[in-house]
N, C-alpha and C positions, 0 to 999 in steps of 0.2 A: 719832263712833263710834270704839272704837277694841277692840284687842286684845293679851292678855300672854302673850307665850311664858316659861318658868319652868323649870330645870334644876337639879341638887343636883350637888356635889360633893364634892371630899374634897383633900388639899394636893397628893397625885399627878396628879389630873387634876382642876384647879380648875373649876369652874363657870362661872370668868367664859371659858373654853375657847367658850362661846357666841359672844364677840364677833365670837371671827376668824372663825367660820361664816354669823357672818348679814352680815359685812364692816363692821360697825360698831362704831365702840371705844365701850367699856363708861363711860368718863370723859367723852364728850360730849353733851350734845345735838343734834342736826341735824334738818332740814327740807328736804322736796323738793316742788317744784311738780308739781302733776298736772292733768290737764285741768277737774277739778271743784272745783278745794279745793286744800290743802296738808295735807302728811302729815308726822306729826312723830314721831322717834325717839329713844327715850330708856330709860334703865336707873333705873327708882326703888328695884334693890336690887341690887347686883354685889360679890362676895368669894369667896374660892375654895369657900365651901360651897353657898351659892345667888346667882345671878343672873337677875335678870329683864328683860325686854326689852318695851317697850312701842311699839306703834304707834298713832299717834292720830290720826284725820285728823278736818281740818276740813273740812266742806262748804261751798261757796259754792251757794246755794240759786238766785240769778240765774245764774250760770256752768251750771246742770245745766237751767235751764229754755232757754236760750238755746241751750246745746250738744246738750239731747237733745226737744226736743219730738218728742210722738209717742211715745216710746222710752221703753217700760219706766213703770212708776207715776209717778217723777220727772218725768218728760215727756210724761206722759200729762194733755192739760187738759178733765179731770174738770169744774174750775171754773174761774173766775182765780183765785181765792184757795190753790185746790186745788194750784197750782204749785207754790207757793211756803209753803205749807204742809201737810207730809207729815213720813213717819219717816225719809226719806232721811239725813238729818244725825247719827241716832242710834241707827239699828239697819245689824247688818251686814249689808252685801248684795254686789251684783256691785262697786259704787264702793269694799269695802274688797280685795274681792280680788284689781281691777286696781292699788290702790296696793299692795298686796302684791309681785304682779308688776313693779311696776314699782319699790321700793324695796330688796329682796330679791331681783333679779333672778337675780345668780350662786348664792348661797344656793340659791334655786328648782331651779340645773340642776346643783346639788352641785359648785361649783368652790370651789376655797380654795388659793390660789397660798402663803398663807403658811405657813399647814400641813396640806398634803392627806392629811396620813394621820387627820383629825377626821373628814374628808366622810363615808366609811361606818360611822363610830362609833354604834353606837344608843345614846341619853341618856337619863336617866330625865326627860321633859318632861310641863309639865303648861301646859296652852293652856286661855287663860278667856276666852271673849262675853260682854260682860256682856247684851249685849240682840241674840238674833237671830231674826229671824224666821222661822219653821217653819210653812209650809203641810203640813199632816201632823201636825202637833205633835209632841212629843216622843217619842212611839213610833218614827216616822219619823227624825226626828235617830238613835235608839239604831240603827233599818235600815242609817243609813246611815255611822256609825263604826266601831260593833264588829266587822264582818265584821277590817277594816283592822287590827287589833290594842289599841284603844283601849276603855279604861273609861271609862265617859259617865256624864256626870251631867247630865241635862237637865230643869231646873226652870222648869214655866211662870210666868210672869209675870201676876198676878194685873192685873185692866184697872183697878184701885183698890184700893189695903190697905184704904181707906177706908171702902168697902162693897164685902166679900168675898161678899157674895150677887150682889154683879154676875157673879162667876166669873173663869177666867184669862184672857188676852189670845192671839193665837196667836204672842207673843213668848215665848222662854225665854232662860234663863242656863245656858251651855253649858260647861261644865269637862270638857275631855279628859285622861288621864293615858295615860302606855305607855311603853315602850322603843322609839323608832322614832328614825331619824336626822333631822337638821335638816330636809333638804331633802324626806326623804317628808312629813313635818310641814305643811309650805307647801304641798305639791303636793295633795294633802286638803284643808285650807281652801280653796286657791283653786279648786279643783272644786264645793268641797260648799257651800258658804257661799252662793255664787247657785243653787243648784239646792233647798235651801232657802227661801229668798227667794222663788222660782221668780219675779224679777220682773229683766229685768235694763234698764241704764240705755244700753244700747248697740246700735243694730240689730244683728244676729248676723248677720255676711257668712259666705259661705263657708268664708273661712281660718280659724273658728273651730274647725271640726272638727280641726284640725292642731295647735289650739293646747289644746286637749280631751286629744287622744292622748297628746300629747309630756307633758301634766301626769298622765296619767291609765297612763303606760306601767307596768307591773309589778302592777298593781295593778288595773284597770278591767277588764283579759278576764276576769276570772273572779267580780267582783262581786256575791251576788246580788240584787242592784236595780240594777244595769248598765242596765238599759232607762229605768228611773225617771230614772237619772242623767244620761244621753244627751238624752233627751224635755228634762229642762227645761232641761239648761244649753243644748240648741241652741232653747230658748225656743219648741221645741213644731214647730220648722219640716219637716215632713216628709221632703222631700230630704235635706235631711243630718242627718237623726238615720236615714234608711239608711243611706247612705253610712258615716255614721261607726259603725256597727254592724255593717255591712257587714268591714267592715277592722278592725275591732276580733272579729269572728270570725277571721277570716284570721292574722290575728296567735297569736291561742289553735292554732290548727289547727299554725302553724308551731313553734310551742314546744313544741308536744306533737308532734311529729315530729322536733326538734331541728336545724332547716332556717331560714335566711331565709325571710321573706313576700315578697319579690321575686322568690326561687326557686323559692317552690312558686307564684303567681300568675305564670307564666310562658307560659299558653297563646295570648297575642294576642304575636308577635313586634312587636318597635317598631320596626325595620327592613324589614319587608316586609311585602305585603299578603297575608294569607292565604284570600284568596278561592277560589284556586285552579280557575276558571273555562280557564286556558289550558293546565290538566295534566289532560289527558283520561283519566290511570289515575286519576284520585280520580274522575272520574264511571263510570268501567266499575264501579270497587271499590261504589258507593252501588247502581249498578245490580243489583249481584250480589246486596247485601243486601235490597234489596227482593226481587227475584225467590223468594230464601227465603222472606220473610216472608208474601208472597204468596200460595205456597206451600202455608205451615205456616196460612195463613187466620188469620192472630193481628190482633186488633183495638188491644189497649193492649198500647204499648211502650211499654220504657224503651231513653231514645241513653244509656250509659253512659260518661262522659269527653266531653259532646257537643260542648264546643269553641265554636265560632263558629256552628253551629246549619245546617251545610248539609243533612247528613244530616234533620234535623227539617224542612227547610223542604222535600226531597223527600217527605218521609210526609203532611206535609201535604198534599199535592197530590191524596194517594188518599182516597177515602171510606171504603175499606175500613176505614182508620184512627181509632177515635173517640177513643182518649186517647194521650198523648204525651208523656213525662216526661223531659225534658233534666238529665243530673244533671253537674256539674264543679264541681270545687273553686275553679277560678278565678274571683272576682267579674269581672275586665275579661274575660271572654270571653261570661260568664253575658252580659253589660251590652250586648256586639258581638252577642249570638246576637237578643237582646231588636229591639237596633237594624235586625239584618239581615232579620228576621222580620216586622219592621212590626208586634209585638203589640200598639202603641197604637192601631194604625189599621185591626186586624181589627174583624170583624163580631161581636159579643157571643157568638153562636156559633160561630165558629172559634176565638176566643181560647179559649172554655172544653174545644177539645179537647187545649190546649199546656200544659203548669206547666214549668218551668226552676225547679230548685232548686239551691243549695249545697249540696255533698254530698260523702261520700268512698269509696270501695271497697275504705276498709283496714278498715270495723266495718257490724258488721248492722245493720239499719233494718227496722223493722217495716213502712215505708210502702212499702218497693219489694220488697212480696208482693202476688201473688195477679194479677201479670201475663202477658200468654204471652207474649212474647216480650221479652228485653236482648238488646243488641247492643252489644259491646265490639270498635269497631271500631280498631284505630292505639292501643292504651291499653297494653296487655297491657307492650311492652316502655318504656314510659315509670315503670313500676315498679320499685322494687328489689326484686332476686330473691328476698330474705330476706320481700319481705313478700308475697307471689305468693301462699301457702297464706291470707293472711288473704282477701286479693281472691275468691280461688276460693271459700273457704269464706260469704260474704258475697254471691256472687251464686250460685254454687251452690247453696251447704247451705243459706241462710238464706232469700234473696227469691226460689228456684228458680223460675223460670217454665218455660214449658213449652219455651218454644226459647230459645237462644243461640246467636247467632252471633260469631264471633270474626274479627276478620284481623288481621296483623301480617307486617311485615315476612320476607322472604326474605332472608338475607345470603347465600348463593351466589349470588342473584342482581347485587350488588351489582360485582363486577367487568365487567359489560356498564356503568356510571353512566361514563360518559369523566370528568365531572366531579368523581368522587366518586374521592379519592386512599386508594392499598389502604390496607386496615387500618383506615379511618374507617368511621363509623356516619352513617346519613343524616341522623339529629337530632342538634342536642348533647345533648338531654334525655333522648335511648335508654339503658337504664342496661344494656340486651343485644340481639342482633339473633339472631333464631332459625334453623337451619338447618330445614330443609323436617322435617329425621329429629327433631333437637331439638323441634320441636314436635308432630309427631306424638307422639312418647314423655309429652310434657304434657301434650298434649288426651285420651291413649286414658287416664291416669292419672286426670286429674278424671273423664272418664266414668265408669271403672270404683268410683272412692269415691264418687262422688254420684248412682248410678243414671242417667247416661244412656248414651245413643249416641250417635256421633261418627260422623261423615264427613267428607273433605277434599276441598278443590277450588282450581284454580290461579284466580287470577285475573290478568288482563292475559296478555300475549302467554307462552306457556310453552317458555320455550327448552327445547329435546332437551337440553342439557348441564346446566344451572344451575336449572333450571325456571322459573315468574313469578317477575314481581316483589313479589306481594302472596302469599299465602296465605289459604286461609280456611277455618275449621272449623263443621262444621252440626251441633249438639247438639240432641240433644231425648229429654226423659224415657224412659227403657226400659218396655216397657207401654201406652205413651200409647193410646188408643181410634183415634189420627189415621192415615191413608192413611201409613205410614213409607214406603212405595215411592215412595209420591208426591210424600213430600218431599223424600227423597236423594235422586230423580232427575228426576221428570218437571218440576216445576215450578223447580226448582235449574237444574243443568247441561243435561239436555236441553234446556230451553226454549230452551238457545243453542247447542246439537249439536254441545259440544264437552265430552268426556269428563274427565270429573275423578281424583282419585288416590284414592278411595276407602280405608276401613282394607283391608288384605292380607285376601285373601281373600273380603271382605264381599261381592261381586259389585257393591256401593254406587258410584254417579257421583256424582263433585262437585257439591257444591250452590252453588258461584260461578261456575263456568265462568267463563267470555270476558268477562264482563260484571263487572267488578271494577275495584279503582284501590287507591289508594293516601290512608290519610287525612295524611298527613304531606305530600303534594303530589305524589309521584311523583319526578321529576326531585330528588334530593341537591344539597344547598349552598343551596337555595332559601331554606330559615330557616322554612317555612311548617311551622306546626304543623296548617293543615286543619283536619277536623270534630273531631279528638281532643283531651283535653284532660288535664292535670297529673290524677293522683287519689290525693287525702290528704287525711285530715281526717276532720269529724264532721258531718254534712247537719243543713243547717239549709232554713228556707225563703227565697229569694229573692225 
């Protein structure tokens, strides 16, 4: 099997400019041993107008039966004969595009020590298969090039010239042309050439998914047959064609925020355990919010920013509750919330009252309407300020449900934290911490643009001076048909007979009272980010 990469030039910038990119001089032949065969590299046309670059590998047919039985058509024994007789040797597949990698190794990650200012040149290149195999046929080949900027020519290979009423074969002859640099060149074949094939010669561990990304960087988030391309290069294996879809959204999420994907998946802290079982304001704060919801008699919520799934695994608990929607951007929290929840090991009917999805709270979603109740609990100030009106607008304006419950942070109260040194914020991830006034003036603002009513109420202990340490606001539609007294007061605050900060004037008691916490963990410098979690991005389903 083998394949020719092909570029034009001009005396300014000669063609044979190829060599030093793929690190092979244009004047030799060479050869490298690879686990299957030998790969052989050679130039059958080089001068400064056109240069071509040829890779040929030989298979060793005993070498692939011995090294991969089981593994892929090559090592799959079909028969005896079957081994040892196949199209491995002559059509491209996974075995050219591990010699790829492994002969064009630096080429592959765009290095060129002799002259790096070639690496990001785009070339005029034209790449010819003579024989490769297309599950999908040719339609599929054109799916899976031209998004990437390439003119395809993909001609099936007739199963005999000899008698053309036999029909084509489901091999083709693939000619790419385009302006693309060396190294996205390689990184294309070696992705697309087994996922074509769809057969490959190597059991797919793991670390595949790593070595998928890193070829498929710039290019795979936004693909549209990304799913197609995932599915066969991880050869179909379930777990990690999530996984790697998984992170491959994540990725798209953080580009289009303009953020690392280490910094927006930041909700499982790797330094401490956010269980938050020995910080007793995060269970008054979960208390507070059920006592609302309870209240407000709401059946399906949404935990919005759910984090590690404490808050959900308390709803659970109640019957009252028949659905349950965990939304956060974070996969590793999504994956903790999964773990901590035991959803593999609920009962068919419990599991079907839980979904946890990937999701963001900076764009509307049609799926997270028509709920009564979201709960934005510890979320609010892990946003940047600038994008607060999309959030609002987006659980407000758009998937409005009938109640929302809010808490966040008290920075006056933040001078009682011994631990916590002035002027710091309890999380590093807080991008603001609100004063009791500052957020009242935010919540009575979204009320009054998006039709509801608002009430406040302190949660955890309410110092005379500084007030709690949590806050929390009880929303819910103006008009609504529902006992309003009942909710700002009797079932809220009263139920713990302890008075809340209602809006001025409104005669309204806090709907958190005494029965509130903290979702960040209570106690500052802990690192626990609790039930709340990162929120950016675009929901997908998890």
């Amino acid at each position: 099997m083998f394949l020719t990469i092909t570029t034009t030039g001009s005396a300014d910038r000669p063609a044979t400019d190829l060599g030093f990119l793929l690190h092979k001089h244009p004047d030799r032949s060479q050869q490298f041993s690879t686990s299957h065969g030998t790969a052989h590299v050679l130039y059958p046309e080089a001068d400064a107008e056109r240069c071509t670059a040829a890779l040929v590998l030989e298979v060793d047919p005993i070498a692939l039966v011995r090294r991969g039985r089981g593994k892929g058509r090559g090592g799959a024994p079909d028969s005896a004969l079957g081994q040892y007789v196949n199209d491995r040797p002559y059509a491209a597949s996974s075995l050219l595009a591990v010699a790829l990698r492994s002969v064009f190794a630096s080429a592959m990650k765009g290095q060129c020590t002799a002259r790096p200012e070639l690496v990001a040149r785009a070339m005029p290149l034209r790449v010819e298969v003579p024989v490769l195999p297309a599950r999908g046929g040719a339609e599929l080949v054109r799916k899976l090039f031209r998004p990437l900027g390439w003119t395809v020519l993909a001609e099936p290979v007739p199963l005999d010239e000899t008698f053309p009423e036999w029909g084509d074969s489901r091999y083709v002859r693939l000619v790419l042309e385009g302006e693309r640099t060396v190294a996205e060149a390689l990184r294309h074949l070696y992705v697309l050439l087994p996922v074509l094939d769809d057969a490959k010669h190597y059991w797919v561990a793991p670390d595949e998914v790593d070595k998928l990304l890193r070829a498929g960087e710039g290019w795979l988030e936004d693909h549209p047959e990304q799913r197609v391309i995932v599915g066969r290069y991880l050869a179909r294996r379930w777990s990690l064609t999530r996984q790697a879809m998984e992170r491959l959204e994540l990725e798209r999420l953080a580009e289009s925020d303009g953020v690392a994907a280490e910094d927006m998946d930041n909700a499982v802290d790797e330094e401490a355990d956010t269980e938050e079982k020995p910080v007793p304001l995060a269970l008054q704060r979960r208390e507070a919010i059920l006592a609302v919801l309870r209240g407000d008699q709401a059946a399906r919520v949404l935990d919005l920013g759910c984090g590690q799934g404490q808050l959900i695994g308390a709803l659970l608990k109640e019957g009252q509750f028949t659905e349950v929607v965990g939304v956060d951007v974070s996969m590793r929290a999504l994956h903790e919330a999964r773990r901590r929840l035991r959803l593999d090991r609920m009962s068919e009917r419990q599991a079907g009252r839980v979904r946890l999805v990937q999701g963001s709270l900076a764009y509307t979603d049609s799926r997270l309407k028509g709920y009564d109740a979201a709960v934005l609990s510890e979320v609010v100030e892990h946003v940047d300020p600038a994008r607060l009106p999309a959030l609002e607008y987006a659980v407000f304006g758009s998937a409005r449900p009938r109640t929302v419950v809010v808490t966040t942070p008290n920075v006056e109260y933040n001078v009682r934290w011994e631990s916590l040194p002035a002027g710091h914020v309890r999380h590093a991830d807080h991008r603001f911490e609100w004063t009791r006034e500052e957020f009242r003036q935010w919540a009575q603002g979204v009320a009054a643009r998006h039709g509801y009513e608002v009430v406040f109420g302190p949660v955890g202990p309410d110092d005379p001076e500084v007030g709690p340490p949590t806050q929390l606001a009880h929303f819910r539609i103006s008009g609504d048909d529902a006992d309003d007294g009942k909710a700002a007061g009797g079932s809220g605050a009263r139920s713990s007979g302890v008075r809340g900060s209602g809006a001025p004037g409104s005669g309204a008691h806090g709907s958190g009272a005494r029965n509130g916490g903290a979702r960040d963990g209570g106690a500052p410098g802990s690192g626990a980010r609790g039930d709340g979690g990162s929120v950016s991005g675009k929901e997908v389903a998890a």
